[in-house]
Structure formats: structure tokens, C-alpha cells
Backbone as JSON Lines, residues from 0, in Angstrom:
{"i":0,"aa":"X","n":[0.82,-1.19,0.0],"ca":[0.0,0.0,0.0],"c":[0.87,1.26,0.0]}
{"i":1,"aa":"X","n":[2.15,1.28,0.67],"ca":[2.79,2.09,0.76],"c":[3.69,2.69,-0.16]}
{"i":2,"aa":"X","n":[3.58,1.56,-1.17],"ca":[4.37,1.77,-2.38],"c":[3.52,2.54,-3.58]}
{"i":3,"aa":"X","n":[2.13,1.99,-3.48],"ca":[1.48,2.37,-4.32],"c":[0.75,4.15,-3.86]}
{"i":4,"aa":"X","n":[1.22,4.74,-2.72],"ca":[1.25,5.76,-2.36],"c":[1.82,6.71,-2.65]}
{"i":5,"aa":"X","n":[3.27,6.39,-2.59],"ca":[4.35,6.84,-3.07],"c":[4.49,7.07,-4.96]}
{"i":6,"aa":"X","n":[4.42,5.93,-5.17],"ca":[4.03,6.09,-7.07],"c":[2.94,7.14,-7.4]}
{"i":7,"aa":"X","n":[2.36,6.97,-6.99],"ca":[0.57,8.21,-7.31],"c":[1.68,9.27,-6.92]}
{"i":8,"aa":"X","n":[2.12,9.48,-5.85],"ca":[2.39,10.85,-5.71],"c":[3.94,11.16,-6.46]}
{"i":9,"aa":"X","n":[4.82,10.49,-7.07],"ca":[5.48,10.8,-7.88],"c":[5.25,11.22,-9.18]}
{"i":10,"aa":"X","n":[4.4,10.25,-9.31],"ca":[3.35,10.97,-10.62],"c":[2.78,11.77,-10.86]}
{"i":11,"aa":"X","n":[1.94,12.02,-9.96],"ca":[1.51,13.66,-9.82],"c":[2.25,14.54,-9.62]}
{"i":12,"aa":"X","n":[3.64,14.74,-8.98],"ca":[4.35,15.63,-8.67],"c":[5.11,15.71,-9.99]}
{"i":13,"aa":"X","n":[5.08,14.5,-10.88],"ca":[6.15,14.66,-12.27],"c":[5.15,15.76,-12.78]}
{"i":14,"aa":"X","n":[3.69,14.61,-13.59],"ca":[2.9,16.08,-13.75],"c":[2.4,17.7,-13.39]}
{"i":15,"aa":"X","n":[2.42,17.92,-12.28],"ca":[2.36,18.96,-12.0],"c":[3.43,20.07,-12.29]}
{"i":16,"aa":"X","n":[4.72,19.22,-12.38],"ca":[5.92,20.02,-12.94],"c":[5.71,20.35,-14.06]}
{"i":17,"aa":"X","n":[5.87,19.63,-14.74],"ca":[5.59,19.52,-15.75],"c":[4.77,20.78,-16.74]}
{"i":18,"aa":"X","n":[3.29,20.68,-16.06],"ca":[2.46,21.35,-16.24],"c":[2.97,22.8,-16.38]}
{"i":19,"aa":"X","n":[3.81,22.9,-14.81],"ca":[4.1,24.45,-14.51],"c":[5.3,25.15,-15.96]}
{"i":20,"aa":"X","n":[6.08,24.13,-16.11],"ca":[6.87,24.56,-17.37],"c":[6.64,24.79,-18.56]}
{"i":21,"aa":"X","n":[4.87,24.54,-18.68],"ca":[4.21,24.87,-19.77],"c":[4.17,23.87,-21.19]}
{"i":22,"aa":"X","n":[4.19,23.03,-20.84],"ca":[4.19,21.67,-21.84],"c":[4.38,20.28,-21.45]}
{"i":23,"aa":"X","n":[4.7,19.73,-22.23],"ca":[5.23,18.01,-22.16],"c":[6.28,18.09,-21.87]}
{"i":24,"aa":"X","n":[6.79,17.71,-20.58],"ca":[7.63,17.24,-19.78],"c":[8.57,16.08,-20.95]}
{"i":25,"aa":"X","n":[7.76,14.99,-21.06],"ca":[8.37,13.98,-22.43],"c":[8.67,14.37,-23.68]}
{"i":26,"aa":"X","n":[8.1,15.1,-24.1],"ca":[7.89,15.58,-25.54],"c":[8.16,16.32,-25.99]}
{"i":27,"aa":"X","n":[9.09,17.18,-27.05],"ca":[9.64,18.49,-27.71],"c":[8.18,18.81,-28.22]}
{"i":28,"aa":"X","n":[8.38,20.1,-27.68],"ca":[7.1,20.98,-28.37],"c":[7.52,21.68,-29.91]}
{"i":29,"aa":"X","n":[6.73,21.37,-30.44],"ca":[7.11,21.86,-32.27],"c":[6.55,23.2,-32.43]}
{"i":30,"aa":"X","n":[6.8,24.2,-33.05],"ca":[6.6,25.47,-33.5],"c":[6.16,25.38,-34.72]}
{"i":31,"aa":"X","n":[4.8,25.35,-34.94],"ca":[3.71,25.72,-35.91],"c":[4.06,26.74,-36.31]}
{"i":32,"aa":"X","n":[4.87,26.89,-37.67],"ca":[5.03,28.07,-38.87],"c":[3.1,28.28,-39.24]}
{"i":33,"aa":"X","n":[3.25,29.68,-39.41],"ca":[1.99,30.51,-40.07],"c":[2.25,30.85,-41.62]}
{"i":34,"aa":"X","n":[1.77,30.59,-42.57],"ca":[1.7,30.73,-43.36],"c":[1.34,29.91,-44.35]}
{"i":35,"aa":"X","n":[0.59,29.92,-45.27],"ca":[0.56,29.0,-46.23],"c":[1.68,29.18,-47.84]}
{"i":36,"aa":"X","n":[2.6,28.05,-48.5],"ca":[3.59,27.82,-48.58],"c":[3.26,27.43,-50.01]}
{"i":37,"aa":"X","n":[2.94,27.59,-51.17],"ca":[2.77,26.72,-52.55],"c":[4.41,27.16,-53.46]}
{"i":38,"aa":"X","n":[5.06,26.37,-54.19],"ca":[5.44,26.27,-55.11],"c":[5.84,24.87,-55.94]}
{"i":39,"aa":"X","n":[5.52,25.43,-57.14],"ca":[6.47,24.51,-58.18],"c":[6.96,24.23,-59.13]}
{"i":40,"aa":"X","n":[8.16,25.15,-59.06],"ca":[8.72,25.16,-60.16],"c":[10.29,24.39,-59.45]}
{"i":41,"aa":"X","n":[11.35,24.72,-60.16],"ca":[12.62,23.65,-59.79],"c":[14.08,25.01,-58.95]}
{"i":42,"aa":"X","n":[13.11,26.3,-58.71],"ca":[14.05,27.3,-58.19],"c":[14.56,26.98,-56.64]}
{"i":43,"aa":"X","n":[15.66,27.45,-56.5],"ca":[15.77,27.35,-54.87],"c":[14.81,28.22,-53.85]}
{"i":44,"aa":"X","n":[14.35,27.66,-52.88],"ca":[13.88,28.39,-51.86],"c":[14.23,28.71,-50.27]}
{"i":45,"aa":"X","n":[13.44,29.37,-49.64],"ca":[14.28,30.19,-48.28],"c":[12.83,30.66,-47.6]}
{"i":46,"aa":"X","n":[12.75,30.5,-46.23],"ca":[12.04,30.79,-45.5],"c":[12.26,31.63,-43.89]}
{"i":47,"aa":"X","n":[12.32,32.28,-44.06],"ca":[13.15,32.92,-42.45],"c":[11.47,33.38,-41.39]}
{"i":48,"aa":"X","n":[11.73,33.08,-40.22],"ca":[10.59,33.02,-39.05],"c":[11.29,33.94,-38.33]}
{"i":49,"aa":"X","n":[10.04,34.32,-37.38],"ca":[11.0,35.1,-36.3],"c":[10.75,34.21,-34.75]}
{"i":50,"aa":"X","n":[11.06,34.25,-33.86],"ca":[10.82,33.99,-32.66],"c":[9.61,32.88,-32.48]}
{"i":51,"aa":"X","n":[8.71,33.22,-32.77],"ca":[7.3,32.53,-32.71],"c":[7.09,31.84,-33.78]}
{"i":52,"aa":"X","n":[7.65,31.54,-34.84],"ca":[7.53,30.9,-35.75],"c":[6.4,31.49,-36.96]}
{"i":53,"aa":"X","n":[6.14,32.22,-36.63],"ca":[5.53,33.37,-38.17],"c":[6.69,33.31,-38.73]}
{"i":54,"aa":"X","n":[6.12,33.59,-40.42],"ca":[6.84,33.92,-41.41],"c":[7.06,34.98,-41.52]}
{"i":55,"aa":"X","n":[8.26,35.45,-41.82],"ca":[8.56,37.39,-42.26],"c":[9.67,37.83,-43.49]}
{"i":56,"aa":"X","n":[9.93,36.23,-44.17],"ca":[10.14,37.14,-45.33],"c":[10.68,35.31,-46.2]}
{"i":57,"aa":"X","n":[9.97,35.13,-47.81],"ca":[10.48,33.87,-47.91],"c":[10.23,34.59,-49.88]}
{"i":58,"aa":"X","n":[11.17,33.84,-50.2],"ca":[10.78,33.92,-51.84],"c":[9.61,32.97,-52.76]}
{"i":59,"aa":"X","n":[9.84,32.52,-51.8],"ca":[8.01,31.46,-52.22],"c":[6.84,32.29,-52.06]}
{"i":60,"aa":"X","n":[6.13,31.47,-52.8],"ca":[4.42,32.65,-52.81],"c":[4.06,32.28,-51.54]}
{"i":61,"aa":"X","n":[2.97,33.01,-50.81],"ca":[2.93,33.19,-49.46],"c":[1.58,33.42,-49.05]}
{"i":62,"aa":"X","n":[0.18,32.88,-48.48],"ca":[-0.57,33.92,-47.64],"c":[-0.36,33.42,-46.34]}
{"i":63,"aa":"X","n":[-0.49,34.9,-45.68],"ca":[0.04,34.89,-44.1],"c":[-1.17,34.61,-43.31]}
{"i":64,"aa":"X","n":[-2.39,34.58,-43.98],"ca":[-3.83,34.49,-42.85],"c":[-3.87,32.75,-42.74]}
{"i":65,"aa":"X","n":[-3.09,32.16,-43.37],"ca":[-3.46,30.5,-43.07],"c":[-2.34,30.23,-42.93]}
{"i":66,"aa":"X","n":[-2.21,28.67,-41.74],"ca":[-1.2,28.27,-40.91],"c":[-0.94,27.43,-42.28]}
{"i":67,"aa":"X","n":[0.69,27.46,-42.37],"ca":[1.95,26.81,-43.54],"c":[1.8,25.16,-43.31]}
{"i":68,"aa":"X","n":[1.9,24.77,-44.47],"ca":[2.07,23.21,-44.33],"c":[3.37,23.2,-44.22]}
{"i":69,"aa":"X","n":[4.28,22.46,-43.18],"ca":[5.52,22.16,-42.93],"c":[6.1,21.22,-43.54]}
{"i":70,"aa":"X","n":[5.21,20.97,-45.23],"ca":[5.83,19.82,-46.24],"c":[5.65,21.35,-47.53]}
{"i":71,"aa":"X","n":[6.3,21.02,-48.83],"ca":[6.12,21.63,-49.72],"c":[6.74,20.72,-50.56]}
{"i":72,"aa":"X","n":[5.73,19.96,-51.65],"ca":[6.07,19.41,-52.61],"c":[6.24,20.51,-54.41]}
{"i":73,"aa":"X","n":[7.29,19.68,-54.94],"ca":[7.52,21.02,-56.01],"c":[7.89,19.77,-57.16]}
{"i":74,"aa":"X","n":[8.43,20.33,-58.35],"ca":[8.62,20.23,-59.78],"c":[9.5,18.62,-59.08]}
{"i":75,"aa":"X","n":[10.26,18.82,-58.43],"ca":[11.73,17.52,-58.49],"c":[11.53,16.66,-57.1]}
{"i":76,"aa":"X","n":[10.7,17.09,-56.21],"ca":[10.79,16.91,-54.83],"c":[9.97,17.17,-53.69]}
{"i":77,"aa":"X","n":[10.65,17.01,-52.46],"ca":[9.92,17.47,-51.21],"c":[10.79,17.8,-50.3]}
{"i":78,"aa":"X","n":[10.03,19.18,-49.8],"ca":[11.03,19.57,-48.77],"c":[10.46,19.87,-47.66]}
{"i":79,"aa":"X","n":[10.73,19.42,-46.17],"ca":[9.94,19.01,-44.91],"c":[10.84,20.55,-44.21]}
{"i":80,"aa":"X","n":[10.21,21.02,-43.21],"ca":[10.64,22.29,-42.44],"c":[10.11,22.36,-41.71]}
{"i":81,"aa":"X","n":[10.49,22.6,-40.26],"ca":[9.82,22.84,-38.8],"c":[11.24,23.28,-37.93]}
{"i":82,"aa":"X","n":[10.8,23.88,-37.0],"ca":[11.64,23.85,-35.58],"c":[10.87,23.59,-34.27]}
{"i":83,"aa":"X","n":[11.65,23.13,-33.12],"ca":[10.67,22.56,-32.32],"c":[11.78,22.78,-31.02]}
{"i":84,"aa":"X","n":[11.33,23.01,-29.85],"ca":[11.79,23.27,-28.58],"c":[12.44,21.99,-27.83]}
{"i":85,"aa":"X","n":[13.3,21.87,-27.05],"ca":[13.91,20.72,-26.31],"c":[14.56,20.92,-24.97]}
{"i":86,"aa":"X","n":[15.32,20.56,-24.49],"ca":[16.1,20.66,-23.13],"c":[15.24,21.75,-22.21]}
{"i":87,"aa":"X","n":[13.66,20.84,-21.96],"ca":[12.67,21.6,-20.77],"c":[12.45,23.11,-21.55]}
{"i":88,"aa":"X","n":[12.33,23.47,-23.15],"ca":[11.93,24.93,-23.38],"c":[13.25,25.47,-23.59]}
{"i":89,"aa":"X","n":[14.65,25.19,-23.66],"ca":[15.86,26.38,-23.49],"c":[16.14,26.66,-24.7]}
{"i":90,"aa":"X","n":[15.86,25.49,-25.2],"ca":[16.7,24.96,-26.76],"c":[15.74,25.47,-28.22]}
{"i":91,"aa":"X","n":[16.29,25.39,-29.42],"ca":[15.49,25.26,-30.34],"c":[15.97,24.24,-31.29]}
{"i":92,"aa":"X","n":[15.45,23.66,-31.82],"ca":[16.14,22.9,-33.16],"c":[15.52,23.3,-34.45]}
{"i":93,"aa":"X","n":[16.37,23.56,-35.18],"ca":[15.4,23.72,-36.83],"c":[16.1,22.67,-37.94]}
{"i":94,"aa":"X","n":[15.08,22.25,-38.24],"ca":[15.28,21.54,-39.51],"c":[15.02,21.55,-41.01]}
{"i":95,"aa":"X","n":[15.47,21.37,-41.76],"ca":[15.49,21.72,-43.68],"c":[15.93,20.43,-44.23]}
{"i":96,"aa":"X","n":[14.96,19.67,-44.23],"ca":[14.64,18.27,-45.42],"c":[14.57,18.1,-46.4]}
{"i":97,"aa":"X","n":[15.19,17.71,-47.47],"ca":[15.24,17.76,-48.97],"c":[15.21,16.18,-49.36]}
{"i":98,"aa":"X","n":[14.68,16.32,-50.36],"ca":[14.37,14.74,-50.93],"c":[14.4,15.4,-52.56]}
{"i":99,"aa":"X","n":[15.0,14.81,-53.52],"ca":[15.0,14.89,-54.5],"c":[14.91,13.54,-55.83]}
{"i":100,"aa":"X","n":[13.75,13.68,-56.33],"ca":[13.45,12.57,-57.37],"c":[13.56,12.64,-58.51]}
{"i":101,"aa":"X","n":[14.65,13.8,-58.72],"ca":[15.12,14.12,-60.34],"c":[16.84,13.56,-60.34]}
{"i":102,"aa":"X","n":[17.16,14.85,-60.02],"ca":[18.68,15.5,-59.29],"c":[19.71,14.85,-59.07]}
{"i":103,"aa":"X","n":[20.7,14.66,-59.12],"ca":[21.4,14.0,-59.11],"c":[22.42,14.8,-57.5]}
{"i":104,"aa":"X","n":[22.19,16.49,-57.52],"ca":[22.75,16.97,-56.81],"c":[21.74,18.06,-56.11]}
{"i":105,"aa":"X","n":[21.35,17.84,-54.52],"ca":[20.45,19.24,-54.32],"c":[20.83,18.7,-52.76]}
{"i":106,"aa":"X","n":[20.44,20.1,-52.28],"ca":[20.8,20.25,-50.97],"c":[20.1,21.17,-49.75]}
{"i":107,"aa":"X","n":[19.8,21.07,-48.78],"ca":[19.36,21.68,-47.91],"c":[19.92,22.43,-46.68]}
{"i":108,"aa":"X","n":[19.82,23.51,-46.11],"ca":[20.64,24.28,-44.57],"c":[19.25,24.92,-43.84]}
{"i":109,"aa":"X","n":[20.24,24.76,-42.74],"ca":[19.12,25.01,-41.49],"c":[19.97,25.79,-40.5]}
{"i":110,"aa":"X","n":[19.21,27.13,-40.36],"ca":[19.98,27.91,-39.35],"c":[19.1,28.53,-38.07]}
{"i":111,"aa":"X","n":[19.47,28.81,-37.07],"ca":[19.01,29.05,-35.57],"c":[20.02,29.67,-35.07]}
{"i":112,"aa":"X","n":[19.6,30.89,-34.66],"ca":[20.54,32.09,-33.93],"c":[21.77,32.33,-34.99]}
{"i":113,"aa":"X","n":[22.76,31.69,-34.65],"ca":[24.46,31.8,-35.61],"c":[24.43,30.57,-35.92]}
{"i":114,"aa":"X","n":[23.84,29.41,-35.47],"ca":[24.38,28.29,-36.08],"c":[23.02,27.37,-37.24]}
{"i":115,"aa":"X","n":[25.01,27.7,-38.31],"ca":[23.89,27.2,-39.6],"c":[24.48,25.73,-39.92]}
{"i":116,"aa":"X","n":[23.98,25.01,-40.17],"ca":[24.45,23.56,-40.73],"c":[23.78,23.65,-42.25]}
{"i":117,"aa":"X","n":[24.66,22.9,-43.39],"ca":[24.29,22.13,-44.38],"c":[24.07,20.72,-44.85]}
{"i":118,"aa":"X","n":[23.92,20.22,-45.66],"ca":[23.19,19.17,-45.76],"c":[23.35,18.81,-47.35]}
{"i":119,"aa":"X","n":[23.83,17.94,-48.11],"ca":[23.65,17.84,-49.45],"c":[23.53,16.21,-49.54]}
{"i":120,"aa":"X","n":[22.79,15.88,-50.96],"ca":[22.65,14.53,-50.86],"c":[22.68,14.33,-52.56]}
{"i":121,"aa":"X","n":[22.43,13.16,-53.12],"ca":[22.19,12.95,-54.21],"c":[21.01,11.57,-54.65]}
{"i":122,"aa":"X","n":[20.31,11.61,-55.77],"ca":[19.17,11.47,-56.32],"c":[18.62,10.51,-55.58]}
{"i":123,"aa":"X","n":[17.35,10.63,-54.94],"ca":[16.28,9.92,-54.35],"c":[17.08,9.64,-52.81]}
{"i":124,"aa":"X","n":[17.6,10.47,-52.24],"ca":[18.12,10.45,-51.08],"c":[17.7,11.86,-50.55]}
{"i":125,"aa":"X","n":[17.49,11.58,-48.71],"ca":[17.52,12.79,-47.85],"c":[18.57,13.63,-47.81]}
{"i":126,"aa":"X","n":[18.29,15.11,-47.81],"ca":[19.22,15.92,-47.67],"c":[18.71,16.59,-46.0]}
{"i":127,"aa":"X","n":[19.52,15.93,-45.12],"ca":[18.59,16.56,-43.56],"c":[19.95,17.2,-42.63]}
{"i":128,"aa":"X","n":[19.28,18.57,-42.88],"ca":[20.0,19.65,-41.91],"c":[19.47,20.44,-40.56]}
{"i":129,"aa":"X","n":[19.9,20.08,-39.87],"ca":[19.37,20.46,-38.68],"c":[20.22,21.56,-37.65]}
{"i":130,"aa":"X","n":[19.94,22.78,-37.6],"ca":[20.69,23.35,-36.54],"c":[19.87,23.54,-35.21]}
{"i":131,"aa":"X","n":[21.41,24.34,-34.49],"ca":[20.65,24.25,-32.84],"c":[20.88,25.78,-32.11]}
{"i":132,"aa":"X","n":[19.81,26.1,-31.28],"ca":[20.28,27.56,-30.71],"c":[19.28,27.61,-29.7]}
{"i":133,"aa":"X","n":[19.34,28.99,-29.18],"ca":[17.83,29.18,-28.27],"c":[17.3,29.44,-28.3]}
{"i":134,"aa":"X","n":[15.76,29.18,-27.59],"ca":[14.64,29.11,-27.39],"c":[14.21,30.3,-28.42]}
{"i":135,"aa":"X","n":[14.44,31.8,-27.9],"ca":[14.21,32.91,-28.66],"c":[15.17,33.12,-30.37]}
{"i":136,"aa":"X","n":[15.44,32.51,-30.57],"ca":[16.53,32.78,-31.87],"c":[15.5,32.34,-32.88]}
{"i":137,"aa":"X","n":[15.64,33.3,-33.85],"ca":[15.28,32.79,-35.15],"c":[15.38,31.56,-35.65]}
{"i":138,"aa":"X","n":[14.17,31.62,-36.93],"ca":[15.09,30.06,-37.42],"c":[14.54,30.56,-38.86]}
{"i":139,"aa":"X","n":[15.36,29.82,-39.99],"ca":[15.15,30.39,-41.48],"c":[16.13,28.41,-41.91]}
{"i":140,"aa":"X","n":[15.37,28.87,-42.87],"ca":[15.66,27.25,-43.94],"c":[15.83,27.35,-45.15]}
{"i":141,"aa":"X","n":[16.44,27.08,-46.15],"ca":[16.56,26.79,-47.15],"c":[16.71,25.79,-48.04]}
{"i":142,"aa":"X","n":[16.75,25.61,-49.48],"ca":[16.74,24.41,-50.11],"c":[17.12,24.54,-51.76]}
{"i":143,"aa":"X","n":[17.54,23.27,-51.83],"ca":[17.96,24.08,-53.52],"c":[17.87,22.29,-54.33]}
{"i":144,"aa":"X","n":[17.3,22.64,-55.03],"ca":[16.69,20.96,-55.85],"c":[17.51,20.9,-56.84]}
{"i":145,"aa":"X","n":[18.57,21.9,-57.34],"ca":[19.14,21.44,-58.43],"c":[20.73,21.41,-57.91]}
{"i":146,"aa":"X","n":[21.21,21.93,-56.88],"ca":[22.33,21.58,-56.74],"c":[23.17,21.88,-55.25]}
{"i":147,"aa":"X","n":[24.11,21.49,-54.89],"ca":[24.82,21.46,-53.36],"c":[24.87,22.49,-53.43]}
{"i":148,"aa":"X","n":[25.24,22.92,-51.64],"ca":[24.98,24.11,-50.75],"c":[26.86,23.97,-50.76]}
């Protein structure tokens, strides 16, 4: 009985922490980009967010009143984009996914605060770049279907 006392109340005390830090304790919370995202033609593209994950400036066509699909399929490919929170809220991660089904050469980068990583791959392979920074730092992505970064 005494055990099963003790468990309830570890549990509740995980949750309640939890709670207070404003999310899933287990789980990276993802940052829902705003915007809706169409292209397709075979040009490179670029998306830069600010803080909250709104859009504020991308060379792709754009409306800002509907939330962005975090996939964008085009002329050669698909390219996956999100950033999402980690280490209890401190952290950010952003990511820039490239898949290419033409290409022989295309590539993807992912930047957060100062740190930018690249990513290049070749035909019918992932191009996955992921950088890391904090919580408040920007995040912006890019991608290019016809050739390395």
C-alpha cells in the first residue's frame, strides 16, 4: 500500500511540474510556422521566421492568414521544415529536409541564432539539416533541388 502511495504521488508531482513549465515534460514541443507555402517550379527556396515561428520574409508565394504546411512538394521533390523546442523549453532545433526525385545533386541548410548547418545529398536520397540555438533565436531554412549548398 505504501508503495502504491508513493508512485501516485510521484506521478503527480512529475505532472504537475511539468504542467508548470508549460508543456510536455516527455515531448519536444514543435513550432507551428503561419503561413501557407505553394510552389512549383525547380528554383531554390528560403524561408526565415521570427521567434514565434511566423513567417517574415520567404521567396516562395505566401498567404500569411493561413497556418503553412511544414511539407512543400515542387517540380523535383519534397522539402519538410519545422523547428521545435527541447532541453525543458531552453533549446530550439530547426530543420530543412530535402528529398529529391530528379537530381542528381540538391541540398538543404538550417539555421538558428548563428548556427547554420548544411546538408547535401544525391538522387532519391535525404538531404537533412538540422541546426541548434535558443529558445528565442530565429530560425530560417533553405533548399535548392538542383544543386549542393
Amino acid at each position: 500500500m505504501k508503495k502504491t502511495i508513493y508512485l501516485a504521488t510521484l506521478v503527480l508531482s512529475f505532472g504537475l511540474f511539468g504542467s508548470f513549465l508549460g508543456g510536455s515534460v516527455a515531448f519536444a514541443d514543435k513550432q507551428e510556422p503561419y503561413g501557407d507555402i505553394t510552389h512549383t517550379s525547380d528554383s531554390e527556396g528560403y524561408i526565415h521566421f521570427d521567434p514565434e515561428g511566423n513567417i517574415v520574409e520567404s521567396n516562395l508565394e505566401s498567404n500569411t492568414n493561413k497556418k503553412a504546411r511544414p511539407a512543400i512538394n515542387h517540380a523535383s521533390g519534397r522539402w519538410v521544415y519545422f523547428s521545435e523546442l527541447y532541453d525543458w523549453g531552453r533549446m530550439k532545433r530547426g530543420h530543412s529536409n530535402h528529398y529529391s526525385s530528379r537530381y542528381q545533386r540538391h541540398g538543404a541548410k538550417a539555421q538558428v541564432g548563428s548556427d547554420t548547418k548544411i546538408a547535401n545529398a544525391g538522387f532519391k536520397k535525404w538531404a537533412l539539416a538540422t541546426a541548434h540555438g535558443r529558445t528565442f533565436d530565429t530560425f530560417s531554412c533553405w533548399y535548392n533541388p538542383t544543386n549542393w549548398y
